[in-house]
N, C-alpha and C positions, 0 to 999 in steps of 0.2 A: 588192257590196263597199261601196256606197256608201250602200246602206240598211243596213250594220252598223254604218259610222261614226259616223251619221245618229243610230243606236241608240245607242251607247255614249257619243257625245256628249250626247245627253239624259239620261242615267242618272247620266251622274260628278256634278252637283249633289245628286242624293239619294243617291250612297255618297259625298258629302264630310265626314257626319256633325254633328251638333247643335248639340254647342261644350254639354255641360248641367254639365257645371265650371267654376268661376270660382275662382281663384286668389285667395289673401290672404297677404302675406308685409309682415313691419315689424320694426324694426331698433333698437335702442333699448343705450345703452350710458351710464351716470352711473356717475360714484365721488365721494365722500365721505372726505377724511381727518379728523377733530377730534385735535389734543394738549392733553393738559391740563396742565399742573404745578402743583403743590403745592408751598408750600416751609412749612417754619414753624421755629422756634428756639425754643431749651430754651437755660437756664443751669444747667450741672452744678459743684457744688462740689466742687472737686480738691486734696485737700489735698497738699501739697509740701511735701518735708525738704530741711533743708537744714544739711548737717554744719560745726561750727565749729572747725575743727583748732584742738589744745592750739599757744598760742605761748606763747616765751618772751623778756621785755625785763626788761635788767639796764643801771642808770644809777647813781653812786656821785658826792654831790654833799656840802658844806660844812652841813649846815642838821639840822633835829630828824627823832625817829625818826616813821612815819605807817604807816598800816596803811589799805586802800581795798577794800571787796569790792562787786561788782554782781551782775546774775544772770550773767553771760558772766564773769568776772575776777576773779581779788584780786589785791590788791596788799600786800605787805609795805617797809617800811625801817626799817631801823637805823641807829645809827650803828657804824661801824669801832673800834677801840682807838685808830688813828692820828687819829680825828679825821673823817672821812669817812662818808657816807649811805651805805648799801647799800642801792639799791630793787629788789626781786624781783615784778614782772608774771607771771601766770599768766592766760590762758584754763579755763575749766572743761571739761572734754569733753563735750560732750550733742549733742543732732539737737531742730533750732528746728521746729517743724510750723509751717506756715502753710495756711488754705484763700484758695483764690483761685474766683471764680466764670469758668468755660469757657464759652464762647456756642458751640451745637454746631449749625449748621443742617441742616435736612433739604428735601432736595428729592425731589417725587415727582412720576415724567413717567408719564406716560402717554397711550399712542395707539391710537386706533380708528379702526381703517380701513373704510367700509361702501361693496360696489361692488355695481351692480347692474345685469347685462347680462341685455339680453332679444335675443336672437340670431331671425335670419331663419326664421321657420315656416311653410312652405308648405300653407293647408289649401285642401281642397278642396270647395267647399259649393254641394248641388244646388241648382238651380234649378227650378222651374215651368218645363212648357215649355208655350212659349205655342202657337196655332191653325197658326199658318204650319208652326213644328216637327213638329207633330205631323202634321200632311197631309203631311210631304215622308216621315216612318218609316212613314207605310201608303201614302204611291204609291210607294215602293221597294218593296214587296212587289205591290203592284199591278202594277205596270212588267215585274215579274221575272213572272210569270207571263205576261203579255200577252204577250213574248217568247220567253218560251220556247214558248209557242203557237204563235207565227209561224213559231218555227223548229223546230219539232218533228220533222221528217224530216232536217233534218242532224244536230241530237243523238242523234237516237233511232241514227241510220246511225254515230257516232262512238264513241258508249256500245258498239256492238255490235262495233266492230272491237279495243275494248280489251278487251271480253269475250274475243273468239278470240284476244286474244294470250297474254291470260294464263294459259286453258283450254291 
């Protein structure tokens, strides 16, 4: 019993295996917003109407006959029989155009967003294995047969009882 311990405790070193992987894992995470805006202005010419309702003014005064026209009005007076001015005001009916200049601005937004994640990657990259490595994967196989040499009459005697169980 104490030459199997003996045994197994020498062997668990070369079935602890090489280690011939080395891990590389990196993490990387930036973002980028830019806004831009643009603005610029224009003057649009907008012509506007503008209606001049017909009026009417009537004034009756002591003094001579006159008559008055503009582009917007005429004017008439008389004199009465009794002695008195009769003045008659009119507005003319028309629509005044006018241009007026509109200052219209334009803004223009605009955003770009650039993000750029580089996420955890696990690679796995052989190595060379160096002298030491290498003697301990052929004295496992070295080991394993020296042993089971050693013990060649209880395996051979164990192999042969699972023979007759399953025959």
């Amino acid at each position: 019993m104490r030459r199997a311990f003996i045994a197994a405790l020498a062997a668990f070193p070369l079935l602890a295996g090489c280690g011939l992987c080395s891990k590389v894992s990196s993490t990387t995470e930036s973002q980028r917003e830019t806004i831009k805006i643009v603005e610029h202005s224009t003057l649009i010419p907008v012509i506007t109407e503008v209606r001049i309702p017909e009026l009417v003014m009537q004034r009756t005064t002591r003094d001579t006959s006159s008559f008055l026209e503009n582009r917007y009005a005429e004017s008439r007076a008389r004199i009465n029989p009794d002695g008195t001015l009769y003045h008659d005001l009119k507005t003319k009916p028309q629509t005044i155009r006018d241009t007026q200049d509109v200052k219209i601005v334009y803004r223009d937004t605009s955003t770009v967003k650039e993000r750029e994640v580089e996420r955890e990657v696990i690679k796995e990259v052989e190595k060379e294995l160096n002298g030491w490595q290498k003697f301990r994967l052929k004295g496992f196989w070295v080991l394993l047969t020296l042993l089971g040499f050693a013990y060649r009459k209880p395996i051979i005697a164990i192999v042969q009882k699972i023979i007759a169980l399953i025959a």
